[in-house]
C-alpha positions in Angstrom: 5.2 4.3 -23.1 8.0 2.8 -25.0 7.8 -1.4 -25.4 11.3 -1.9 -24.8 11.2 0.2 -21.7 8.3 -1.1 -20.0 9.7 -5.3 -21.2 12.8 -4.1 -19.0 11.2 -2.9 -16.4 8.8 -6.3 -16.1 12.2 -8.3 -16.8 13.4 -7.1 -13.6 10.1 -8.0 -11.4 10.3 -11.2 -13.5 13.9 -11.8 -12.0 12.6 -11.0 -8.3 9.9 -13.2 -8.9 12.3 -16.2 -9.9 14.6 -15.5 -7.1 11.3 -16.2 -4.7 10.7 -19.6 -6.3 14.4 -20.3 -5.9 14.4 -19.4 -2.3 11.5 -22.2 -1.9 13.1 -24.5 -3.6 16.2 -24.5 -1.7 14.5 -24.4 1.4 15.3 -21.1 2.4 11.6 -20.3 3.1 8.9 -22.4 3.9 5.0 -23.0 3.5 4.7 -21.3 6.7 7.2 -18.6 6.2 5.8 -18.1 3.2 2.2 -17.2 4.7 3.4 -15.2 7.3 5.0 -12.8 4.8 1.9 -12.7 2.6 0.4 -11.3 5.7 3.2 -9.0 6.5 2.6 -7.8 3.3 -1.4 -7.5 3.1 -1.6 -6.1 6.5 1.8 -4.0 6.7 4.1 -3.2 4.0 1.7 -2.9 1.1 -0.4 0.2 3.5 2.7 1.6 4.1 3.7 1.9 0.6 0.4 3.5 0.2 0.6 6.0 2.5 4.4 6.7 1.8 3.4 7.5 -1.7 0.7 10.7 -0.3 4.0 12.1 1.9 6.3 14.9 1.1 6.2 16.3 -2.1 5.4 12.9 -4.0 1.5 13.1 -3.5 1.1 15.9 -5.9 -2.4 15.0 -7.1 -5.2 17.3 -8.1 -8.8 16.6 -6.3 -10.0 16.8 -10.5 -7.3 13.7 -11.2 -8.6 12.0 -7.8 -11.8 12.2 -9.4 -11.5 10.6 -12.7 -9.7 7.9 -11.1 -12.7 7.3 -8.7 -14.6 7.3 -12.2 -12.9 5.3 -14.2 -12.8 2.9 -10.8 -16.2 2.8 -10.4 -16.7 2.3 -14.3 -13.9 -0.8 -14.5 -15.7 -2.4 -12.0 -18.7 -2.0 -13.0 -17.9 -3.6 -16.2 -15.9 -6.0 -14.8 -18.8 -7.4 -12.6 -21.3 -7.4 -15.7 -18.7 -9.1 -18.2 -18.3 -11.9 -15.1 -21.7 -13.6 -15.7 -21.0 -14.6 -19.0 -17.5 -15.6 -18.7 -18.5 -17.8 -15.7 -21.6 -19.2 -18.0 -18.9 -19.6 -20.7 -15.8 -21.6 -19.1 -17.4 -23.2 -15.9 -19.1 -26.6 -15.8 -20.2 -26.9 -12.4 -22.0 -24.2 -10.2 -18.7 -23.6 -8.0 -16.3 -23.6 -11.2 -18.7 -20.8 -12.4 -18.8 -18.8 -9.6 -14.5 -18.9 -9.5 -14.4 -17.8 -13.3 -16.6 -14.8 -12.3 -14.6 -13.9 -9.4 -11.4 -14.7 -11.2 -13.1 -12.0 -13.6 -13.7 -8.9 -11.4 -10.8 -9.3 -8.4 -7.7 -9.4 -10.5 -4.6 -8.8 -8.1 -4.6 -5.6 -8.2 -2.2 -4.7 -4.7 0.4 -7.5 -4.5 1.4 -7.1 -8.0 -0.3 -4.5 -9.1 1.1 -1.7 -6.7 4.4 -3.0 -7.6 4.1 -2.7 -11.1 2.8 0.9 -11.2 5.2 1.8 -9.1 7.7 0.6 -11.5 6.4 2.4 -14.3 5.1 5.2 -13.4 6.1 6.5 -10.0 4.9 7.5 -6.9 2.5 10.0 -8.2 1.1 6.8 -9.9 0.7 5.0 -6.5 -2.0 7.6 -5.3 -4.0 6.5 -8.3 -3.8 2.5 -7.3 -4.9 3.0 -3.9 -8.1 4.7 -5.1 -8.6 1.3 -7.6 -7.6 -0.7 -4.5 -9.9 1.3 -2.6 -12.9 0.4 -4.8 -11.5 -3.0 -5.3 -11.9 -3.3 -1.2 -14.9 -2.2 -1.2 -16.3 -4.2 -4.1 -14.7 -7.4 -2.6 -16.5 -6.8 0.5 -19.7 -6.8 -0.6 -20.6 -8.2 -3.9 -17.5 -10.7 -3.9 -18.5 -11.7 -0.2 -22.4 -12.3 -0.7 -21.9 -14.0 -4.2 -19.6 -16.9 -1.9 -22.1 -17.0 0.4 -25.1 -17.0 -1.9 -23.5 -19.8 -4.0 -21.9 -21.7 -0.7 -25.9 -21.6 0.4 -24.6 -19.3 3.9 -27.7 -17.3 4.6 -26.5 -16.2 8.0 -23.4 -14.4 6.3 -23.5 -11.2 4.2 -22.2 -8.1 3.6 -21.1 -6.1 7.1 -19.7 -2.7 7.5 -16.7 -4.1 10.0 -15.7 -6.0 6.7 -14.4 -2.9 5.4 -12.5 -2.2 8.6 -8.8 -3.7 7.4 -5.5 -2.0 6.7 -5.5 -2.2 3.1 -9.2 0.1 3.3 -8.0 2.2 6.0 -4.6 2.7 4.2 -6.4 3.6 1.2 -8.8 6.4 2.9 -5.9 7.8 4.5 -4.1 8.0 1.7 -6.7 10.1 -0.7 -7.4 12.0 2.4 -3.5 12.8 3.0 -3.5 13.9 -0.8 -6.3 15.6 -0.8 -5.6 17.6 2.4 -2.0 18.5 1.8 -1.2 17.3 5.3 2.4 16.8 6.2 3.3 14.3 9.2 6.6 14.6 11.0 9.1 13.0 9.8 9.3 10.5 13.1 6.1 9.2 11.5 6.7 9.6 7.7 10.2 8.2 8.1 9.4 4.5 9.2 6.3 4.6 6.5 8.6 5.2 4.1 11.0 2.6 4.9 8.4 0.1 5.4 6.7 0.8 1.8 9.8 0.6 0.1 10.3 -2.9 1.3 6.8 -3.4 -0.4 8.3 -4.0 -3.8 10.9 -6.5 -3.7 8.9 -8.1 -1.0 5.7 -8.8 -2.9 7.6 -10.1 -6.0 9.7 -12.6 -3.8 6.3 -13.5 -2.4 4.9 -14.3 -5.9 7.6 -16.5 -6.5 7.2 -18.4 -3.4 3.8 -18.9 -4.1 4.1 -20.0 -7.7 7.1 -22.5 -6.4 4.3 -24.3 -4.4 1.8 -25.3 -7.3 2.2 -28.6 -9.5 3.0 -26.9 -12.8 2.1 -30.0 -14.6 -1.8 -30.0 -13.7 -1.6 -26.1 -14.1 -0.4 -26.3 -17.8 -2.9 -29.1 -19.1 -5.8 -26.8 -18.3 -6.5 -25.1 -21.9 -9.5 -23.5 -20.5 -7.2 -21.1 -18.2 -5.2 -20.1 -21.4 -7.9 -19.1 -23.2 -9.5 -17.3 -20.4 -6.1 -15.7 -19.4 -6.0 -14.0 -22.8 -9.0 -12.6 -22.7 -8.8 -11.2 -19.3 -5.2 -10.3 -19.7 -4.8 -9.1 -23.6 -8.3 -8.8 -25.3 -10.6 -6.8 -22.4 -7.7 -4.2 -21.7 -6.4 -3.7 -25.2 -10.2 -3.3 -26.5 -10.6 -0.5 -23.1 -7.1 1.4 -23.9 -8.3 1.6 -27.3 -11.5 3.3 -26.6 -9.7 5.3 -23.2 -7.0 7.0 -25.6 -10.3 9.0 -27.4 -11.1 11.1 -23.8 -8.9 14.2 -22.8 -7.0 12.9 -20.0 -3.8 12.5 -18.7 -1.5 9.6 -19.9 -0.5 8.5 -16.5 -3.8 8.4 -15.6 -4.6 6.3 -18.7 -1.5 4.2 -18.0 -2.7 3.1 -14.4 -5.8 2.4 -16.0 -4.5 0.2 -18.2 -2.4 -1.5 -16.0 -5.3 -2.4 -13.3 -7.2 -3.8 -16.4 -4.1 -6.0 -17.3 -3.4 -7.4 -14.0 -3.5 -11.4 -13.2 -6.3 -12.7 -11.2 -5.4 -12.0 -7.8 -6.0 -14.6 -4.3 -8.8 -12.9 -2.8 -11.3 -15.2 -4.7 -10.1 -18.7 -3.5 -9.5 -17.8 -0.3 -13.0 -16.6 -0.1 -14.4 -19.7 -1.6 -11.8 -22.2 0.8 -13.4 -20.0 3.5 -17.1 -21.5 3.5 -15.5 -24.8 2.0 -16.0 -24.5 -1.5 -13.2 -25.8 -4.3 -10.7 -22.9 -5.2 -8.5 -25.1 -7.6 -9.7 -23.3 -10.8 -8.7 -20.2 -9.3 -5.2 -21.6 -8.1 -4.6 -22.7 -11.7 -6.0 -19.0 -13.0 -3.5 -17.2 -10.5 -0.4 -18.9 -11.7 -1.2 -18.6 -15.6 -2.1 -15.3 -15.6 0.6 -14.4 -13.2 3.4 -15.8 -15.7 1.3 -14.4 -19.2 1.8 -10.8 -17.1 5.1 -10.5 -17.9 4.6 -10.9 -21.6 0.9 -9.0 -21.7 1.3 -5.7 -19.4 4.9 -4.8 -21.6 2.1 -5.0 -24.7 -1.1 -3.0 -22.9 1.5 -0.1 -21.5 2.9 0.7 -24.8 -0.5 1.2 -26.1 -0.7 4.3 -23.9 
């Protein structure tokens, strides 16, 4: 895809995303306004922006495309769990501050911004292909990500639980594949409201980012040269290195490009609300969210027009 295309398109998230923090900062939206939109979004808009994407004549998706998706999902993270240990070992000092780098490592944000952004560039067909990444990313959260906390927190009464799974974003995702892969066409009295709701997803999210980036003390963020380094691994190194080796294999560039894109994405805030959850200190993650949030805007214009 074209650089110069791809820069404008991330120029206008990066405008949405400054009009959030400028909403916070003049008060328009608070802390607790602010949350209650990020659950809006987790538990409404974003499902319905995966399910609008499988209705009508946009979920046009082969079951041999669904499955090299689910491959290349199950290979990213895969990798992505394996490449955690070290980079844990690598920039954490204490036990918890290791445990956030490998989190930070395998659960990069891969709905709130990462839906957004696909969407963006490559169109609802695109979409399809998130939600099988967000479906693996669900169910890899759930499990490993879940019993690493409670293993490291010292919970032995916790662990992995089947009615974990049982959330929107995993039942929107199922529904989704099984929607594309079935052909099925709801009624429009159904399909219509979806689609409204998902295409406030978008703008939405962004805003949210912004809010959320408005409430962080940019000063402490910035001094942290360990994040940098970190963020330009995860965000420019590990992705250019896979795109590199992906463009060898017969298959289809937007397949590659979503790819490319989950790979690229900024560590998302499933990680330190899982560690706040059982008590632990989620502050290297905070700091990880906003740096690699900002560095997307520069990195995912360079990864795209690899592809």
């Amino acid at each position: 895809m074209d650089a110069g295309i791809v820069f404008q398109k991330m120029l206008v998230l990066l405008i949405m995303i400054f009009a959030g923090c400028l909403v916070y900062r003049l008060g328009i939206i608070g802390k607790e306004t602010s949350r209650q939109i990020s659950s809006l979004m987790i538990k409404v808009l974003n499902p319905a922006l995966l399910l609008s994407s499988a209705m009508g004549d946009k979920g046009n998706v082969t079951g041999k495309e669904l499955l090299i998706v689910a491959a290349f999902t199950v290979l990213m993270f895969a990798f992505l769990i394996v490449l955690g240990i070290p980079f844990g070992a690598l920039f954490g000092k204490t036990k918890e501050e290791k445990l956030m780098y490998n989190m930070m490592t395998v659960f990069s944000n891969l709905a709130f911004i990462g839906i957004p952004v696909v969407k963006a560039l490559y169109g609802d067909k695109a979409v399809i292909y998130a939600s099988v990444f967000n479906l693996g990313y669900s169910c890899c959260f759930y499990t490993y990500g879940m019993m690493l906390v409670d293993k490291a927190a010292g919970v032995r009464d916790k662990g992995f639980s089947l009615k974990s799974l049982w959330n929107p974003g995993v039942v929107s995702c199922v529904l989704t594949l099984l929607l594309t892969v079935t052909k099925f066409r709801l009624p429009f009295f159904i399909s219509g409201p979806v689609e409204y709701l998902g295409s406030a997803s978008v703008p939405i999210a962004l805003l949210t980012v912004g809010i959320s980036l408005a409430q962080n003390d940019w000063k402490s963020i910035f001094l942290d040269w360990k994040v940098y380094v970190y963020s330009i691994l995860k965000l420019v190194v590990i992705p250019v290195a896979c795109v590199f080796l992906l463009r060898f294999l017969p298959i289809d560039e937007t397949i590659l490009g979503v790819t490319a894109v989950m790979l690229a994405m900024p560590v998302g805030n499933m990680a330190v609300i899982a560690a706040e959850s059982v008590g632990m200190d989620g502050s290297v993650c905070a700091r990880g969210i906003m740096v690699s949030t900002i560095m997307t805007l520069v990195t995912v214009p360079m990864v795209a027009a690899m592809v």
